[in-house]
C-alpha positions as CSV (number, residue, x, y, z in Angstrom):
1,X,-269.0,-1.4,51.5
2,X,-267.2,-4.5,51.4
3,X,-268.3,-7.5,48.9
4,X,-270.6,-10.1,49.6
5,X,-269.9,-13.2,51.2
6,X,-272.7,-15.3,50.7
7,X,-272.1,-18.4,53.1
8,X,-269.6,-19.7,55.9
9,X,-266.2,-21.3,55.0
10,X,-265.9,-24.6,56.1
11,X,-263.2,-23.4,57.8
12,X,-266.0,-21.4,60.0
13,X,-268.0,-24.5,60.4
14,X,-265.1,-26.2,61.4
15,X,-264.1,-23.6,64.5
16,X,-267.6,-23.3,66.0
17,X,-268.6,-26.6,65.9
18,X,-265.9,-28.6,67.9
19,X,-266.0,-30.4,70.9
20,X,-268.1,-30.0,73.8
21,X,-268.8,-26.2,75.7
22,X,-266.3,-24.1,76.8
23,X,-265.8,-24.2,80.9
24,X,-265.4,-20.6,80.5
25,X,-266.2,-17.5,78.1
26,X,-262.9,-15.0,78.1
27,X,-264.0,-12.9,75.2
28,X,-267.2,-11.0,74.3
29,X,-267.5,-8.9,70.8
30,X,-270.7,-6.8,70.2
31,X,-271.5,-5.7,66.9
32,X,-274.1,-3.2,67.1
33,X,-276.7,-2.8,64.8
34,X,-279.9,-0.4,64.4
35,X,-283.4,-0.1,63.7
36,X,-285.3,-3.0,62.8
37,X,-288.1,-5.1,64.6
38,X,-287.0,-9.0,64.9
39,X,-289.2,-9.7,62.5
40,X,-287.7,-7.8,59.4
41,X,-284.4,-9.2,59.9
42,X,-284.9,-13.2,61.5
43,X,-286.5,-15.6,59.2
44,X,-286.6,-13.2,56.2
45,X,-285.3,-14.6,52.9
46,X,-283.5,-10.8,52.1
47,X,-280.9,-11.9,55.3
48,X,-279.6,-15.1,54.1
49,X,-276.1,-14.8,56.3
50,X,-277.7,-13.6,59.5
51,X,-280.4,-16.5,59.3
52,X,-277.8,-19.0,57.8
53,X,-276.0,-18.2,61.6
54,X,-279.5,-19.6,63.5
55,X,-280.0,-22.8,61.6
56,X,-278.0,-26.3,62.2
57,X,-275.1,-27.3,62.9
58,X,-274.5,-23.6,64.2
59,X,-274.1,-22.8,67.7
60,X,-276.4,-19.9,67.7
61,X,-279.4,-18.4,69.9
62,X,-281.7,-15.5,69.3
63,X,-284.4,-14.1,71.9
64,X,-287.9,-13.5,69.7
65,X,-289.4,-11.4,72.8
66,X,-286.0,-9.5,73.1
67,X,-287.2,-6.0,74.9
68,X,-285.1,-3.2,72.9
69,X,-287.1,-0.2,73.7
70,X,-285.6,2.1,76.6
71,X,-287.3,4.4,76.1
72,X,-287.7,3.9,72.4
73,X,-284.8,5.8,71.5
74,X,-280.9,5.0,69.9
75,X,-279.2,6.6,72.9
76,X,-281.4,5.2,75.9
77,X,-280.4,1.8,74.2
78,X,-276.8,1.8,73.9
79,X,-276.8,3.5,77.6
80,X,-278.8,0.8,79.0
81,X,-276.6,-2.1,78.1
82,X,-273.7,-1.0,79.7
83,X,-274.8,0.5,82.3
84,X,-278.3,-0.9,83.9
85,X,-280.2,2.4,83.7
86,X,-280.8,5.2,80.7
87,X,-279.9,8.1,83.0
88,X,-282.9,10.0,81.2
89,X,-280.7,9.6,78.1
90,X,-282.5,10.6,74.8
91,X,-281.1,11.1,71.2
92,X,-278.8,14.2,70.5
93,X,-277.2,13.7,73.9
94,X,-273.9,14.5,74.3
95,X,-270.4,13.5,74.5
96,X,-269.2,12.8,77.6
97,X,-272.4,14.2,79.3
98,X,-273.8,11.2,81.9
99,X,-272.2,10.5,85.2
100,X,-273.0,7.2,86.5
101,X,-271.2,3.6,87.0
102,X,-270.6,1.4,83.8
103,X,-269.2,-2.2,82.8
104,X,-265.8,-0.4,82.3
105,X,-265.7,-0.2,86.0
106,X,-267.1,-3.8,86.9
107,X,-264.0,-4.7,83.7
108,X,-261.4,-3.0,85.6
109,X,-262.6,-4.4,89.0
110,X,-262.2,-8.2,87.9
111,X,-259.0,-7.2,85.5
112,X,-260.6,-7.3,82.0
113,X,-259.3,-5.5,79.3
114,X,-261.7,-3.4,76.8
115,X,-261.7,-1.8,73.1
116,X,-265.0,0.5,71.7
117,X,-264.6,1.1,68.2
118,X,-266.6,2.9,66.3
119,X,-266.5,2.7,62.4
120,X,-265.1,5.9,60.4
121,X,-268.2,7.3,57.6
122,X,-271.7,8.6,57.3
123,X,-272.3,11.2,59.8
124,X,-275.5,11.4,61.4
125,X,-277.4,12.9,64.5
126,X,-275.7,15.5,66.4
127,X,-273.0,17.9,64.2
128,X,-271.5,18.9,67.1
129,X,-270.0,15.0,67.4
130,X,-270.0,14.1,64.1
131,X,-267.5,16.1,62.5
132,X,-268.0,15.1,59.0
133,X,-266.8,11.8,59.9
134,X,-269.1,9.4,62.4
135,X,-271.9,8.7,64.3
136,X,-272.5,10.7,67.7
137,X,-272.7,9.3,71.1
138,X,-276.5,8.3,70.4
139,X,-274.6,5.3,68.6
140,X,-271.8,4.6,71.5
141,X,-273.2,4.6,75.2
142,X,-269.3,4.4,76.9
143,X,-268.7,8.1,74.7
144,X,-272.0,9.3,76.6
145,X,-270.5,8.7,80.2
146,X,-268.0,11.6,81.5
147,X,-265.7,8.7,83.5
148,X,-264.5,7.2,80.3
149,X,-264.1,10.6,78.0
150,X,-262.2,12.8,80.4
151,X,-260.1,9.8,81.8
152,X,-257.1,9.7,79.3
153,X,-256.3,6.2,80.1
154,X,-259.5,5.3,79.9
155,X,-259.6,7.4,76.5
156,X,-257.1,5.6,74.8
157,X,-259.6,2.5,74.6
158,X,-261.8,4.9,72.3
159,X,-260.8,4.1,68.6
160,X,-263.1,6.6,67.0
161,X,-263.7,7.1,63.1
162,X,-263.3,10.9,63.8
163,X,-259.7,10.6,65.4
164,X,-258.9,7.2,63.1
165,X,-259.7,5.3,59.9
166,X,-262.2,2.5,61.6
167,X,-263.2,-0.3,59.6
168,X,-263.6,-4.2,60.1
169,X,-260.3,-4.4,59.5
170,X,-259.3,-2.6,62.6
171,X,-261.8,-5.2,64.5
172,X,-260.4,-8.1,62.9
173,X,-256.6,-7.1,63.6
174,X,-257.6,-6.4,67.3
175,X,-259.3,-9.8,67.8
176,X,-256.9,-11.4,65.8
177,X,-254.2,-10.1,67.7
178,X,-251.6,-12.2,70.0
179,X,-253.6,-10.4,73.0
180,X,-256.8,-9.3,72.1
181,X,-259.3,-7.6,74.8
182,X,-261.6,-9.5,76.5
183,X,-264.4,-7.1,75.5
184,X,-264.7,-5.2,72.2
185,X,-267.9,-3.4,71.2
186,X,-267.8,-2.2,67.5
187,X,-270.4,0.4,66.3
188,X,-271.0,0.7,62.5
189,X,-271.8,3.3,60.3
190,X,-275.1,4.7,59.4
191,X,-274.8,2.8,56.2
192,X,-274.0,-0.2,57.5
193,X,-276.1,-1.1,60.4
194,X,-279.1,-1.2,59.3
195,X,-280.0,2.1,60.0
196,X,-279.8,4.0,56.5
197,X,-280.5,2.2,52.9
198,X,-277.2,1.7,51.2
199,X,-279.4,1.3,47.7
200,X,-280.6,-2.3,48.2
201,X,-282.5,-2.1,51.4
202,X,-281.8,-1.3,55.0
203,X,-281.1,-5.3,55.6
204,X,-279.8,-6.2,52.9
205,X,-277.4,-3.4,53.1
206,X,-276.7,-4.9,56.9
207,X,-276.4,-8.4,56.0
208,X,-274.5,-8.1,53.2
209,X,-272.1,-5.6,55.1
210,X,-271.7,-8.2,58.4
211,X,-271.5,-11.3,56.1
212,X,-268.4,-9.6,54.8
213,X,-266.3,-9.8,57.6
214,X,-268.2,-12.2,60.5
215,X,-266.9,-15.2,59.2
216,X,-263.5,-14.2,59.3
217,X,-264.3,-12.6,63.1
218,X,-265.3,-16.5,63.7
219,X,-262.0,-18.2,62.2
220,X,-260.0,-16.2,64.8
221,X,-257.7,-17.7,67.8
222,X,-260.2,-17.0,70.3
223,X,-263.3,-18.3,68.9
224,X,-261.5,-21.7,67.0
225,X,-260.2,-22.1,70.9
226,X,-264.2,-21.7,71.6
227,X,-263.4,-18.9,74.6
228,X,-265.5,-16.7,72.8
229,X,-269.2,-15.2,72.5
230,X,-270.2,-13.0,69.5
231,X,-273.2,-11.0,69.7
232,X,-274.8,-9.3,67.1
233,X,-277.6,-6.6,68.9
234,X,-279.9,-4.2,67.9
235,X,-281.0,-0.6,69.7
236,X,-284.8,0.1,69.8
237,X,-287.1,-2.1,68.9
238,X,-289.5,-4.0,70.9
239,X,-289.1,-6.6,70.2
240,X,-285.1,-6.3,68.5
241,X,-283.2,-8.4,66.5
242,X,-280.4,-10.4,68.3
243,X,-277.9,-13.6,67.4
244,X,-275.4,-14.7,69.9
245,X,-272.6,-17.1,68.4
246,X,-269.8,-19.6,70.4
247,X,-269.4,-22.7,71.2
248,X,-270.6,-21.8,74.7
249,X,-273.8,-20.9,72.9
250,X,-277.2,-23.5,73.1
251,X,-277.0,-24.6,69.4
252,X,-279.8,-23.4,67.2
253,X,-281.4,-22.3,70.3
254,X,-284.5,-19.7,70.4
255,X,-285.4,-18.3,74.0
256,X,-288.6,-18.7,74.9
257,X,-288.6,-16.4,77.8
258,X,-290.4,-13.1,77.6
259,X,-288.6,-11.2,80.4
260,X,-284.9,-10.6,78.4
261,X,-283.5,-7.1,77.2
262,X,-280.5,-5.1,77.3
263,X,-280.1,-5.2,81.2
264,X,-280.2,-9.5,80.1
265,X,-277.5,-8.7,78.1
266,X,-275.4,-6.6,80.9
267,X,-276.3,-8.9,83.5
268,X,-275.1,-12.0,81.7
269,X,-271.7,-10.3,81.1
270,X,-271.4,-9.3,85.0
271,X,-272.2,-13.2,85.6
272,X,-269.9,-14.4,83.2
273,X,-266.8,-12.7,84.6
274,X,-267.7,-12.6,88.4
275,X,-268.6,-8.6,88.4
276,X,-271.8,-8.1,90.0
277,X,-274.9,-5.6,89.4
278,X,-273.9,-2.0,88.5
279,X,-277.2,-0.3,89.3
280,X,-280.6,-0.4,90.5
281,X,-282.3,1.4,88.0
282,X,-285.7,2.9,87.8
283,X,-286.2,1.8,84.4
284,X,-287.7,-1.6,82.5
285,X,-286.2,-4.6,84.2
286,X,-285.3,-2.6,87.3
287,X,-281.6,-2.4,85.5
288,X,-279.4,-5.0,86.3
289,X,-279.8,-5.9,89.7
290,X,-283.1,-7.3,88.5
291,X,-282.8,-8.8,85.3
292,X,-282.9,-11.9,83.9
293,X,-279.2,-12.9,82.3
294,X,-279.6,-14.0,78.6
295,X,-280.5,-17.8,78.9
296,X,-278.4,-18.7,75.3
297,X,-275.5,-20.4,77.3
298,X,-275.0,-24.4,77.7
């Protein structure tokens, strides 16, 4: 795991902090995270660089009452907020094994370009995936959906630890790039997210892991041109942790709406980039259709 960085640069200060909001948000990165109830990971003194993100002169939000639970499981979570609906999804499920509309189509719709990466190391869940090398679908919803797996050009927007060495590195080159996607979702690894106990504690272990590499995620082109909205989520708690970061973001801003989850989180992606409801699903929220978009933008 990569050392410790205990505190922002003022170079970090400097690129979310300028200037009034952004007329428009062209980027969205999602750091995905596992495992904890909001309450073991905001306003703890063991998270110092996650908490340090929510207090002044940050513009930051979080959602106390964030809804994570659909159904209570990893997979159900990470299919619900890209698609509106779990599909009956439970852990174990397979690669490649729901059929159903996601955000990749409402992205190719409106001409947005996409990366899902998944980081290489500590194999969990389902053997059949992991290969000795990373976390199964029940960590990645677009690897659970058959239109994105068996679509080769669709495929190649899969950077996988089991095919690839994936590490924030490869995050921070893609973002950092001339012409980086408009959406990148970035999965972790087991020892990483939060979800197993690296020797120090499940969040430590997490907050020492994303203060290593966040900053530099926030001293790129695209957020020091404030076009961009970092989101740091976690799966199945109720209610979950969750820090949004931009200069389009409320500063220091805590919701106090009860109604938000990871359909809030879909829906306020669809709204950002004009590409409408995906589904109507059965499940909390009525999926995206009826959901309430995240309220954390000025």
């Amino acid at each position: 795991m990569s050392s410790f960085a205990p505190s922002i640069s003022p170079t970090v200060q400097e690129t979310i902090n300028p200037g009034p909001p952004p007329l428009s948000v062209d980027y969205v990165v999602i750091i995905a995270m596992e495992n904890q109830n909001y309450r073991d990971v905001i306003g703890v003194s063991f998270a110092p660089f996650i908490n340090s993100l929510l207090g002044t002169p940050y513009f930051a939000a979080t959602v106390p009452r964030f809804h994570g639970g659909y159904p209570g499981s990893s997979a159900g979570s990470y299919t619900a907020v890209i698609s509106g609906d779990t599909y009956g999804v439970s852990d174990g499920v397979g690669f490649g094994s729901v059929t159903g509309p996601t955000i990749v189509d409402g992205f190719e719709r409106v001409g947005r370009t996409w990366r899902v990466l998944q980081e290489s190391g500590s194999p969990a869940g389902n053997p059949a995936w992991n290969a000795g090398s990373y976390r199964g679908p029940d960590h990645n919803g677009f690897t659970q959906f058959s239109n994105i797996v068996n679509y080769p050009v669709r495929g190649r927007n899969l950077l996988l630890g089991n095919q690839m060495q994936v590490n924030p590195g490869t995050l921070l080159s893609l973002i950092g790039s001339s012409n980086p996607p408009n959406f990148v979702w970035y999965t972790p690894n087991d020892s990483n997210n939060m979800h197993d106990d690296c020797g120090s504690g499940n969040v430590v272990c997490g907050d020492r892991y994303l203060a290593s590499f966040v900053p530099q995620i926030l001293s790129t082109p695209i957020f020091r041109a404030g076009k961009a909205l970092l989101g740091l989520w976690w799966d199945e708690f109720d209610p979950a942790p969750n820090v949004w970061i931009g200069r389009a973001v409320k500063p220091s801003y805590v919701s106090p709406r009860t109604d938000l989850g990871h359909y809030s989180v879909l829906r306020l992606i669809e709204n950002l980039w004009g590409i409408g409801p995906l589904s109507n699903g059965p499940n909390y929220c009525c999926g995206d259709i009826g959901a309430v978009p995240l309220d954390i933008l000025q």
